[in-house]
mmCIF file of the N, C-alpha and C atoms, coordinates in Angstrom:
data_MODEL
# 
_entry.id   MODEL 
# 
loop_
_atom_site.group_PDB 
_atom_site.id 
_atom_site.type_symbol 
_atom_site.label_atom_id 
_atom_site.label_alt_id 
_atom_site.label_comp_id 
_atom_site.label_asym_id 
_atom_site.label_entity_id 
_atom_site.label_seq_id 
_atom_site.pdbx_PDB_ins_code 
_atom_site.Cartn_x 
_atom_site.Cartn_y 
_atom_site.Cartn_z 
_atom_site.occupancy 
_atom_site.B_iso_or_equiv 
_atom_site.pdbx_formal_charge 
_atom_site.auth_seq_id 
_atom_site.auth_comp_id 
_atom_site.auth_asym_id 
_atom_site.auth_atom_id 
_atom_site.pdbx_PDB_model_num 
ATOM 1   N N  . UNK A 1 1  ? 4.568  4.766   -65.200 1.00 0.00 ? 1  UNK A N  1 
ATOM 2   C CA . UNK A 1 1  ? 5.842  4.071   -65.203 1.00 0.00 ? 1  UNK A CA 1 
ATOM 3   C C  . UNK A 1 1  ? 5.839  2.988   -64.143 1.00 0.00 ? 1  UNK A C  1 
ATOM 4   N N  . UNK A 1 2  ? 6.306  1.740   -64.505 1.00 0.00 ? 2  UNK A N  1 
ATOM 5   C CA . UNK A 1 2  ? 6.648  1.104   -63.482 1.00 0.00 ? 2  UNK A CA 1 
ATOM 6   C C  . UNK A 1 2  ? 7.661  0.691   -62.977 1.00 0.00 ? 2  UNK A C  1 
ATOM 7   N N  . UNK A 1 3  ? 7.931  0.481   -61.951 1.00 0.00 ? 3  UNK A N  1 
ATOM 8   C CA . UNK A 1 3  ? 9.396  0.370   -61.293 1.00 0.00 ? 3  UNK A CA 1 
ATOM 9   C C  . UNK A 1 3  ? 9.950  -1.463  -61.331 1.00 0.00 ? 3  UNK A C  1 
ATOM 10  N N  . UNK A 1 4  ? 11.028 -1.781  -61.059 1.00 0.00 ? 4  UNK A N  1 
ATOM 11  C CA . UNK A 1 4  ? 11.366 -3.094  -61.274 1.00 0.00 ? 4  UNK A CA 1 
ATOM 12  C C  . UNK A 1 4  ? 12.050 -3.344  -60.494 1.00 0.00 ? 4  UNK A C  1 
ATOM 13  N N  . UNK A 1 5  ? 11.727 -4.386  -59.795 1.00 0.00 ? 5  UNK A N  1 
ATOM 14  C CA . UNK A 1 5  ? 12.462 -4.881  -58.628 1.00 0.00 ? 5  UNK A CA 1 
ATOM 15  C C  . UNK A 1 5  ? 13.714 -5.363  -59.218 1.00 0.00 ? 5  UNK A C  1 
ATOM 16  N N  . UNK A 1 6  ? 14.555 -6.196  -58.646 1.00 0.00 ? 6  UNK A N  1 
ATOM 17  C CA . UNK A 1 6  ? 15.568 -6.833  -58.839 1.00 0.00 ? 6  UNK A CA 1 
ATOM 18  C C  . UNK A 1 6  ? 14.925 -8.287  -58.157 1.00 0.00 ? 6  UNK A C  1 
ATOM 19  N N  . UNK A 1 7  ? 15.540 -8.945  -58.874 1.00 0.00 ? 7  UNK A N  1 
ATOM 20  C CA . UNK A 1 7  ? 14.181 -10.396 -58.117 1.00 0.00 ? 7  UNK A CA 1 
ATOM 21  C C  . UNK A 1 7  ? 15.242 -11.060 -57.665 1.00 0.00 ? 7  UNK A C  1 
ATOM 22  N N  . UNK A 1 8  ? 15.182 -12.081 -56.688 1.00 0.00 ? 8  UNK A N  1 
ATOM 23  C CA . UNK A 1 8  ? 15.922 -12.706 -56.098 1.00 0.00 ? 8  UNK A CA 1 
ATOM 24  C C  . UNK A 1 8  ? 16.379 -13.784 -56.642 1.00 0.00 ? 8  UNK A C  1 
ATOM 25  N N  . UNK A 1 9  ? 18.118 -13.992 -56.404 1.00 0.00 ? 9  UNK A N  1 
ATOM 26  C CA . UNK A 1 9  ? 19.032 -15.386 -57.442 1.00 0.00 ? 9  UNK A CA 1 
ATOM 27  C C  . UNK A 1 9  ? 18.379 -16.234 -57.356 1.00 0.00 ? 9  UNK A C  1 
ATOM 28  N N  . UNK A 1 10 ? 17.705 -17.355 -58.341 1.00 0.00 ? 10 UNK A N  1 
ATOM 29  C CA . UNK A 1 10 ? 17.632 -18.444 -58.342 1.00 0.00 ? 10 UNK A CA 1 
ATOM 30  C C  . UNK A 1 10 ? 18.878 -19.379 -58.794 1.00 0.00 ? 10 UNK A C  1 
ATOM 31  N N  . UNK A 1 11 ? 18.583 -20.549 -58.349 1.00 0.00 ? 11 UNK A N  1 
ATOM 32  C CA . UNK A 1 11 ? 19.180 -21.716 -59.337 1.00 0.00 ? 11 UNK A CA 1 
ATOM 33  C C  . UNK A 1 11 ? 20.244 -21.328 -59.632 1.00 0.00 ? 11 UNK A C  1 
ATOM 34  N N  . UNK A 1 12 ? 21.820 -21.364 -60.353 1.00 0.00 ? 12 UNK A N  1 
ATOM 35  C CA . UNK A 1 12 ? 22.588 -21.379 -60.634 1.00 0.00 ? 12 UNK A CA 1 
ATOM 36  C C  . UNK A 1 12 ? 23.246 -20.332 -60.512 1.00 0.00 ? 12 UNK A C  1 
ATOM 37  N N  . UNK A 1 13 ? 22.763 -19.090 -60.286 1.00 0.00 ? 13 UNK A N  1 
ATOM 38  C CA . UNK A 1 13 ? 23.298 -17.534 -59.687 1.00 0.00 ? 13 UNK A CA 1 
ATOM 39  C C  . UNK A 1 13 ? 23.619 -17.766 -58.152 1.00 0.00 ? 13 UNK A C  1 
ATOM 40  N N  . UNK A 1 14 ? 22.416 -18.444 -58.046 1.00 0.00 ? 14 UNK A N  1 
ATOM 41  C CA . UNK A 1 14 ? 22.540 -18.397 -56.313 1.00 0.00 ? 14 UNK A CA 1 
ATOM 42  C C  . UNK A 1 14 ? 23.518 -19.451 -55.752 1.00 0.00 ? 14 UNK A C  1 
ATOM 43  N N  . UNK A 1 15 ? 23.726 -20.516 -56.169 1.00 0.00 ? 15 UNK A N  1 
ATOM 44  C CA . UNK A 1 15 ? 25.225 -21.664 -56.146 1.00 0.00 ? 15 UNK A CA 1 
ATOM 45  C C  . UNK A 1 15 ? 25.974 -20.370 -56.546 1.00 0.00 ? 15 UNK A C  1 
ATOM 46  N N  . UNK A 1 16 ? 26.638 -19.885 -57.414 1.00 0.00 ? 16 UNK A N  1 
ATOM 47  C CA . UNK A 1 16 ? 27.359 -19.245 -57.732 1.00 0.00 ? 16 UNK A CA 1 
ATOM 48  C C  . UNK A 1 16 ? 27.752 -18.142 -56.748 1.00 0.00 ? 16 UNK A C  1 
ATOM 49  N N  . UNK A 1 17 ? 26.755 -17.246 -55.976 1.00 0.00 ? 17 UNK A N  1 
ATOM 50  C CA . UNK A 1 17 ? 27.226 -16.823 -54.868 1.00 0.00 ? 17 UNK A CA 1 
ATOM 51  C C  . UNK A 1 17 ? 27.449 -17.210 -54.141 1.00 0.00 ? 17 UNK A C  1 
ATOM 52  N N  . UNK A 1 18 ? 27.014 -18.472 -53.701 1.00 0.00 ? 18 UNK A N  1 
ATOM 53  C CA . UNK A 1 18 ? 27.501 -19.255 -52.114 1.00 0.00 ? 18 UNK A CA 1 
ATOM 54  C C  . UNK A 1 18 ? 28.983 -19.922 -52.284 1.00 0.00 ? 18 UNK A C  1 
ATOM 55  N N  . UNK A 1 19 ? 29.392 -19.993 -53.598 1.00 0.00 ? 19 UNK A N  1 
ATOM 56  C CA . UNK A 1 19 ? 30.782 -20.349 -54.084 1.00 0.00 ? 19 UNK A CA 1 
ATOM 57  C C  . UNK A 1 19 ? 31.997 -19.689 -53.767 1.00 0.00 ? 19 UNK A C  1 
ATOM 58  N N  . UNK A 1 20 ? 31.567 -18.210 -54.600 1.00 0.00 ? 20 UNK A N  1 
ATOM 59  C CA . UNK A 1 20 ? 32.387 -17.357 -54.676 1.00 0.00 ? 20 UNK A CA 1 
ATOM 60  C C  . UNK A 1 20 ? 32.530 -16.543 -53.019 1.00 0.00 ? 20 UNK A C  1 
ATOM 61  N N  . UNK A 1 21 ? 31.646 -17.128 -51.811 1.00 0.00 ? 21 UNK A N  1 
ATOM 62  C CA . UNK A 1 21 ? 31.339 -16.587 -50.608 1.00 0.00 ? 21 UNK A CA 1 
ATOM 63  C C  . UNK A 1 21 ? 32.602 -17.705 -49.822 1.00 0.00 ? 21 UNK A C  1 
ATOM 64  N N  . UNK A 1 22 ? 32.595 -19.066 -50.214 1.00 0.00 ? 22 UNK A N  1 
ATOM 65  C CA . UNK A 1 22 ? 33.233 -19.755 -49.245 1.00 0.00 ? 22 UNK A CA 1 
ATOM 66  C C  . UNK A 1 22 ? 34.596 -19.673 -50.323 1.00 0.00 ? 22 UNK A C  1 
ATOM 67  N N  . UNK A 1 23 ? 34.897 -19.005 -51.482 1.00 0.00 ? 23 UNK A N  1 
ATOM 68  C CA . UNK A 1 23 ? 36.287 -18.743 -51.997 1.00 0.00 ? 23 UNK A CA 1 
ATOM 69  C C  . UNK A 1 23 ? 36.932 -17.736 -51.184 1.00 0.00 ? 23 UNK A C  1 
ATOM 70  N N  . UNK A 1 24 ? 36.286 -16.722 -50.890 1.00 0.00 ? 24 UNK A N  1 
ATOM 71  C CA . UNK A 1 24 ? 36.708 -15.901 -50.217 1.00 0.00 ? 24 UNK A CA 1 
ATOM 72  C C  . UNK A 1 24 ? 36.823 -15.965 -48.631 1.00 0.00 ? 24 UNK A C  1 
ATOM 73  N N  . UNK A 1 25 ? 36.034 -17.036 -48.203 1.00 0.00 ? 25 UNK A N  1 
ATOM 74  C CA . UNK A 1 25 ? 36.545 -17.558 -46.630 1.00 0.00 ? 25 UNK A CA 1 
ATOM 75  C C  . UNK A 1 25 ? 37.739 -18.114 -47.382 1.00 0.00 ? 25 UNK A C  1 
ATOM 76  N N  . UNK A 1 26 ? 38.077 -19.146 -47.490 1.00 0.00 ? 26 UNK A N  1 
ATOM 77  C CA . UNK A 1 26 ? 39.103 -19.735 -47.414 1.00 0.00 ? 26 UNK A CA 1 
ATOM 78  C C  . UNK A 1 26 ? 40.198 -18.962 -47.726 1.00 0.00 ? 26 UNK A C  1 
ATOM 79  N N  . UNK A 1 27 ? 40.429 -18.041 -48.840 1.00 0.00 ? 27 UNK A N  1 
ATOM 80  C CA . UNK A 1 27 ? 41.303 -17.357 -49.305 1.00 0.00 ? 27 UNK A CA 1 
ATOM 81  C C  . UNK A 1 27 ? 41.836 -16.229 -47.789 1.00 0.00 ? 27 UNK A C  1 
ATOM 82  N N  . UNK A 1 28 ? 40.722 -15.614 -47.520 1.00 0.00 ? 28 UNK A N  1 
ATOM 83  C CA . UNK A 1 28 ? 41.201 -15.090 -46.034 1.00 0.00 ? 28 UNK A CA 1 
ATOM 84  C C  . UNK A 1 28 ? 41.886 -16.054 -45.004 1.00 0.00 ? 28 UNK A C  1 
ATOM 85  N N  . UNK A 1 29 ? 41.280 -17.047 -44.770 1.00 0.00 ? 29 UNK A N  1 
ATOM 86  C CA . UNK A 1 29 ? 41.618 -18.143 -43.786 1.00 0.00 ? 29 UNK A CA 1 
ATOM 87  C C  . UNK A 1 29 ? 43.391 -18.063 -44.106 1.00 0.00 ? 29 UNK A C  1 
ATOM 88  N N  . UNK A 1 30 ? 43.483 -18.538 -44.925 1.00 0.00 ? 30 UNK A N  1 
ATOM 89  C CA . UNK A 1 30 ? 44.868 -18.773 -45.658 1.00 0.00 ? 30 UNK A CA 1 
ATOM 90  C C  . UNK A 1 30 ? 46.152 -17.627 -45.303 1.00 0.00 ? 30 UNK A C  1 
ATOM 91  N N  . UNK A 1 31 ? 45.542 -16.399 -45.710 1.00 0.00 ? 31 UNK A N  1 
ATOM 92  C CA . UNK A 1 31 ? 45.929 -15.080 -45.622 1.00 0.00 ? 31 UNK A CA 1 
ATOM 93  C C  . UNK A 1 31 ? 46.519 -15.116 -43.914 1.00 0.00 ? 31 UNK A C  1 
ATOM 94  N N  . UNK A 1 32 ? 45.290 -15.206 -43.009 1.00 0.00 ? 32 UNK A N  1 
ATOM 95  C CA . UNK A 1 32 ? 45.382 -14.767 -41.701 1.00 0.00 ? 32 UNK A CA 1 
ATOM 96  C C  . UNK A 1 32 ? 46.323 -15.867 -41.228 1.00 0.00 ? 32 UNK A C  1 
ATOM 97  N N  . UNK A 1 33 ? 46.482 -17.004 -41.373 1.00 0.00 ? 33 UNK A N  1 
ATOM 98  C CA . UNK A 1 33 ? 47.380 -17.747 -40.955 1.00 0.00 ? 33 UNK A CA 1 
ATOM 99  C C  . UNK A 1 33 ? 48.947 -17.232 -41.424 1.00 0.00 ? 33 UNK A C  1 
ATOM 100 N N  . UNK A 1 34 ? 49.153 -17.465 -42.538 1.00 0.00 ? 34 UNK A N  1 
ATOM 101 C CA . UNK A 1 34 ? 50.348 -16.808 -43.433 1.00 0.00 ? 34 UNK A CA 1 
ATOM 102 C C  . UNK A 1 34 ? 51.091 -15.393 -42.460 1.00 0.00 ? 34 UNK A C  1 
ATOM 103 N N  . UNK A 1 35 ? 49.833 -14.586 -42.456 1.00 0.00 ? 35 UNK A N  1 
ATOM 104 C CA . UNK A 1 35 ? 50.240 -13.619 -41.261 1.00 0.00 ? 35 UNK A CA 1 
ATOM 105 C C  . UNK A 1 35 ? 50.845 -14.017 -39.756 1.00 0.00 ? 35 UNK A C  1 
ATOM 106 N N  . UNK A 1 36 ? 50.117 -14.800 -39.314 1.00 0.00 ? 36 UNK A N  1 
ATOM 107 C CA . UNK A 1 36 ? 50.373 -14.827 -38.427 1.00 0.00 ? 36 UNK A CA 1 
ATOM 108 C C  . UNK A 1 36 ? 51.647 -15.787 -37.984 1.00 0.00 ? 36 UNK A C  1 
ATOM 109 N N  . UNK A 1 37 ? 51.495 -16.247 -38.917 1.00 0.00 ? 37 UNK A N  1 
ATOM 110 C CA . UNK A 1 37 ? 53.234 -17.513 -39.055 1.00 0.00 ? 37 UNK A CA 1 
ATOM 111 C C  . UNK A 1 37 ? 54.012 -16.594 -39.291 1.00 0.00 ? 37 UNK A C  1 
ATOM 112 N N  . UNK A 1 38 ? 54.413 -15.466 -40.026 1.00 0.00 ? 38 UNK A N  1 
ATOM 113 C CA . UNK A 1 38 ? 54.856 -14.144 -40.326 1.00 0.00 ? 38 UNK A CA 1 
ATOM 114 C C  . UNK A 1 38 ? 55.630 -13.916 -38.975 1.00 0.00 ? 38 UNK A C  1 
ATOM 115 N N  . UNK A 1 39 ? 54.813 -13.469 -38.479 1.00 0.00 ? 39 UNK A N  1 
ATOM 116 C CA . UNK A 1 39 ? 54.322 -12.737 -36.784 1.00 0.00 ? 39 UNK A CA 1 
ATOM 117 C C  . UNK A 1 39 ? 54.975 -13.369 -35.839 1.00 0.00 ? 39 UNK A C  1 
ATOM 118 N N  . UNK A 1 40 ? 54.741 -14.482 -35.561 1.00 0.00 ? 40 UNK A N  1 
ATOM 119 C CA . UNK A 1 40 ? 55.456 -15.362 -34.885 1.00 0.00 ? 40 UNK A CA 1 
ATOM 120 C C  . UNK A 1 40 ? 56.996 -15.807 -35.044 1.00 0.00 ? 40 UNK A C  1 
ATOM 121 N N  . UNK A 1 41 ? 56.963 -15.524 -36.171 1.00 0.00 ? 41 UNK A N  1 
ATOM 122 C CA . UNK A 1 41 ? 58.626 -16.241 -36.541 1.00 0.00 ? 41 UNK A CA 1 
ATOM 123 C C  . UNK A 1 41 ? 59.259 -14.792 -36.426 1.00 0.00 ? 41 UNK A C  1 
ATOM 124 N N  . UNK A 1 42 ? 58.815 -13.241 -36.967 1.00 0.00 ? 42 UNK A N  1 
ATOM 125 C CA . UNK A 1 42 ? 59.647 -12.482 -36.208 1.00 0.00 ? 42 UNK A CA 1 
ATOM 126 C C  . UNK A 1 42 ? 59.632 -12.187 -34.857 1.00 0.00 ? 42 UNK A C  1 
ATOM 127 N N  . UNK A 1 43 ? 58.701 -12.353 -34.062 1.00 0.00 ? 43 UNK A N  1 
ATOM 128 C CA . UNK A 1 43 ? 58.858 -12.214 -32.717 1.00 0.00 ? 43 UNK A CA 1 
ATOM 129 C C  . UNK A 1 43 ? 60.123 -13.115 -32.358 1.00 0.00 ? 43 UNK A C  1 
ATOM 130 N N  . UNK A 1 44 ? 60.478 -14.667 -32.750 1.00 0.00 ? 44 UNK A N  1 
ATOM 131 C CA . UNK A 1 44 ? 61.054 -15.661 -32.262 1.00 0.00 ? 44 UNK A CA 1 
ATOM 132 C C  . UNK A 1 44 ? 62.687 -14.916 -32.472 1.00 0.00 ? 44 UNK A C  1 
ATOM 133 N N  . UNK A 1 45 ? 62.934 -14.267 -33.811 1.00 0.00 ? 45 UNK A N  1 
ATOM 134 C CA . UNK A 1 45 ? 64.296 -13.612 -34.368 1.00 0.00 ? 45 UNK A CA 1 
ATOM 135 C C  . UNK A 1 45 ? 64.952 -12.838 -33.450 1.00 0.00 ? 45 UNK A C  1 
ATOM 136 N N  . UNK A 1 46 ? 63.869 -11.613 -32.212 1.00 0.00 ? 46 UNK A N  1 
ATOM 137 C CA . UNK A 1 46 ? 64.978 -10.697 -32.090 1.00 0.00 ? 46 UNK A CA 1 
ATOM 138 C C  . UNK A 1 46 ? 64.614 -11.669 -30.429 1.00 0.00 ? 46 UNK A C  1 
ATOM 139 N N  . UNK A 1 47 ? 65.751 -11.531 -29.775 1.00 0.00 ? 47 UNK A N  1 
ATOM 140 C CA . UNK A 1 47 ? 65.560 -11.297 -28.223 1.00 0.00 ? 47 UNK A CA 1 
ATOM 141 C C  . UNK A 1 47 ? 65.235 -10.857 -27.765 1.00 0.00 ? 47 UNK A C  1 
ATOM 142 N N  . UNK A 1 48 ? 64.410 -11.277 -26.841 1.00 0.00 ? 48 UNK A N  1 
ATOM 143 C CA . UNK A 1 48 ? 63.700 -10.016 -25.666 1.00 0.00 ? 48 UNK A CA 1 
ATOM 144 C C  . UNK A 1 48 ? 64.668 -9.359  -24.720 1.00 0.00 ? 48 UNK A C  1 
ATOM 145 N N  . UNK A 1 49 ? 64.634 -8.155  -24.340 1.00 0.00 ? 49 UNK A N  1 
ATOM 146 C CA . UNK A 1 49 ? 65.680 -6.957  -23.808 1.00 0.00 ? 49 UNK A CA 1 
ATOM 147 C C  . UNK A 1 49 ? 65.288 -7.855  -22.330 1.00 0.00 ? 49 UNK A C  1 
ATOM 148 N N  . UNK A 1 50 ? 66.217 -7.901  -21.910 1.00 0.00 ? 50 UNK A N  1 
ATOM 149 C CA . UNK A 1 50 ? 66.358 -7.675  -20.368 1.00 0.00 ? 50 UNK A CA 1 
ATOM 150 C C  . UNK A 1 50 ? 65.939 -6.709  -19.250 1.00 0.00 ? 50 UNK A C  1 
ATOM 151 N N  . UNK A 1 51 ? 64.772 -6.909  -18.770 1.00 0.00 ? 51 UNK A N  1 
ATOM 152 C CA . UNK A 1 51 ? 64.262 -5.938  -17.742 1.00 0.00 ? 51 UNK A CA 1 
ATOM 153 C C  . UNK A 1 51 ? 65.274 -4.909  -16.557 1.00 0.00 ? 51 UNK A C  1 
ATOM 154 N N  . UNK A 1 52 ? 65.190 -4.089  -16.725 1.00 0.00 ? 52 UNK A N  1 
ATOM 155 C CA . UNK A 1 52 ? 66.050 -3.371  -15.291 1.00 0.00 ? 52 UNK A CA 1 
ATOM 156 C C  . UNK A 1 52 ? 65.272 -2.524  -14.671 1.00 0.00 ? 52 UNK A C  1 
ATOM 157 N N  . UNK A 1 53 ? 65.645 -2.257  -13.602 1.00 0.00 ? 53 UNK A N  1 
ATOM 158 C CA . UNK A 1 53 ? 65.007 -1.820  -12.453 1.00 0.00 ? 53 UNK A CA 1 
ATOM 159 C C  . UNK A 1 53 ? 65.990 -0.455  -11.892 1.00 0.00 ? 53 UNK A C  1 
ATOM 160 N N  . UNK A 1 54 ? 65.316 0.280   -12.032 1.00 0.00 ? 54 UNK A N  1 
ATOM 161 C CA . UNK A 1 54 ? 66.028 2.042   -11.855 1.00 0.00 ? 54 UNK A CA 1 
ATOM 162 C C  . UNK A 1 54 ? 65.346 2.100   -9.860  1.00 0.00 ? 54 UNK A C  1 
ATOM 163 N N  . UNK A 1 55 ? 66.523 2.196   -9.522  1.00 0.00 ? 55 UNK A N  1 
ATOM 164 C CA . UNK A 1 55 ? 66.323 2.790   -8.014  1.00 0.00 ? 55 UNK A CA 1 
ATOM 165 C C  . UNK A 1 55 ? 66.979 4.320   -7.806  1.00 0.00 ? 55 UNK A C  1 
ATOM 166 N N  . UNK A 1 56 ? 65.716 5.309   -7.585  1.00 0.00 ? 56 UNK A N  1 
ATOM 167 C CA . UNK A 1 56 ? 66.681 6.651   -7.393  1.00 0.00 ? 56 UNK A CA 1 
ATOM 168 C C  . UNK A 1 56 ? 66.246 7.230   -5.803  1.00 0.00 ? 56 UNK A C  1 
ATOM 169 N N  . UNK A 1 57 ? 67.670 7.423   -5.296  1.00 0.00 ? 57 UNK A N  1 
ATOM 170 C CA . UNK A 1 57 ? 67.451 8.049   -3.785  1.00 0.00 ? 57 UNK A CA 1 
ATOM 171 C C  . UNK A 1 57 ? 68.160 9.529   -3.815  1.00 0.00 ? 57 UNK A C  1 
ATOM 172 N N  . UNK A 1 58 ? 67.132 10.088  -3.711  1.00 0.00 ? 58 UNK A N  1 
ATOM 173 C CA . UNK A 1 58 ? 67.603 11.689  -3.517  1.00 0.00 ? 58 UNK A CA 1 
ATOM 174 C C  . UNK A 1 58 ? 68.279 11.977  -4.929  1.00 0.00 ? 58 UNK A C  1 
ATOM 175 N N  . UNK A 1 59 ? 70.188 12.238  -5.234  1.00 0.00 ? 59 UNK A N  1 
ATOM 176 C CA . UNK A 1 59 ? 70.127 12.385  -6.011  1.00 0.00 ? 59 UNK A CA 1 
ATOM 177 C C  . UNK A 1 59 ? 70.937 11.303  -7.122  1.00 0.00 ? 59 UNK A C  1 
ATOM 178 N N  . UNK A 1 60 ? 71.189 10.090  -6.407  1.00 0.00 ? 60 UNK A N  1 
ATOM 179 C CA . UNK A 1 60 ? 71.816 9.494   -7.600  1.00 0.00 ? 60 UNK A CA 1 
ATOM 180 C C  . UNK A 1 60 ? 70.942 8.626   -7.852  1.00 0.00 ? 60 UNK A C  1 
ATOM 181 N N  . UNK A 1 61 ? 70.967 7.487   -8.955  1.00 0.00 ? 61 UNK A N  1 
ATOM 182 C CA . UNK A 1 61 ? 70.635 6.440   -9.278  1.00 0.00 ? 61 UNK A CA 1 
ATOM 183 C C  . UNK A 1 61 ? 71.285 5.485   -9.765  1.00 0.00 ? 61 UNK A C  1 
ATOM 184 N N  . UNK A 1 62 ? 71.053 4.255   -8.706  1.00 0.00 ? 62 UNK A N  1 
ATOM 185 C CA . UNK A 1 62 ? 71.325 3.071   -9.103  1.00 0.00 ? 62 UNK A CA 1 
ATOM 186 C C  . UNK A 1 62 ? 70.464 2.278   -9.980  1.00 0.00 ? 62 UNK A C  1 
ATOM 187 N N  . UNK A 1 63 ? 71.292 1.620   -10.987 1.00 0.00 ? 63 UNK A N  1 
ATOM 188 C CA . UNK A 1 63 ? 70.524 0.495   -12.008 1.00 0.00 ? 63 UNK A CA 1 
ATOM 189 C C  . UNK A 1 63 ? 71.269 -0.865  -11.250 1.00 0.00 ? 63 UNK A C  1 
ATOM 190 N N  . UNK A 1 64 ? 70.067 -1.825  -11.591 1.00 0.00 ? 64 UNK A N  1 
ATOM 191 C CA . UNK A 1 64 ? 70.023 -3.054  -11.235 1.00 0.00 ? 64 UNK A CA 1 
ATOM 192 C C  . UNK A 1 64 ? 70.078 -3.538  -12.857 1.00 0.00 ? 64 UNK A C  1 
ATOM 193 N N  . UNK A 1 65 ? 71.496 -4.802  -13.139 1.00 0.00 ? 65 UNK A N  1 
ATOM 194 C CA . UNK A 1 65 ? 71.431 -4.923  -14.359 1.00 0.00 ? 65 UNK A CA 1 
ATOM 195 C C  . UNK A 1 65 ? 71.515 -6.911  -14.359 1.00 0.00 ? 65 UNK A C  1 
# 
């Protein structure tokens, strides 16, 4: 019996993968931006909370507001 390689794309297979390789960059490219414009515009929506500062002596505590 002999065994059979799989032989390597020539010519018009092999364009065809380097195609369908930079379709799929770009299509990600696209994606990750989209996300991240996403991302950004809800961060911009809520307000950021106001930091406070908890001071406790013995047994009460004061907030700094």
């Amino acid at each position: 019996m002999t065994t059979r390689r799989a032989a390597k794309p020539k010519g018009f297979r092999r364009f065809e993968r380097w195609l369908v390789g930079l379709a799929f960059a770009i299509i990600a490219f696209v994606l990750e931006k989209v996300v991240m414009r996403s991302v950004r515009r809800k961060g911009e929506a809520t307000p950021a909370e106001e930091i406070t500062t908890v001071v406790s002596t013995g047994g009460e505590v004061d907030v700094d507001l």
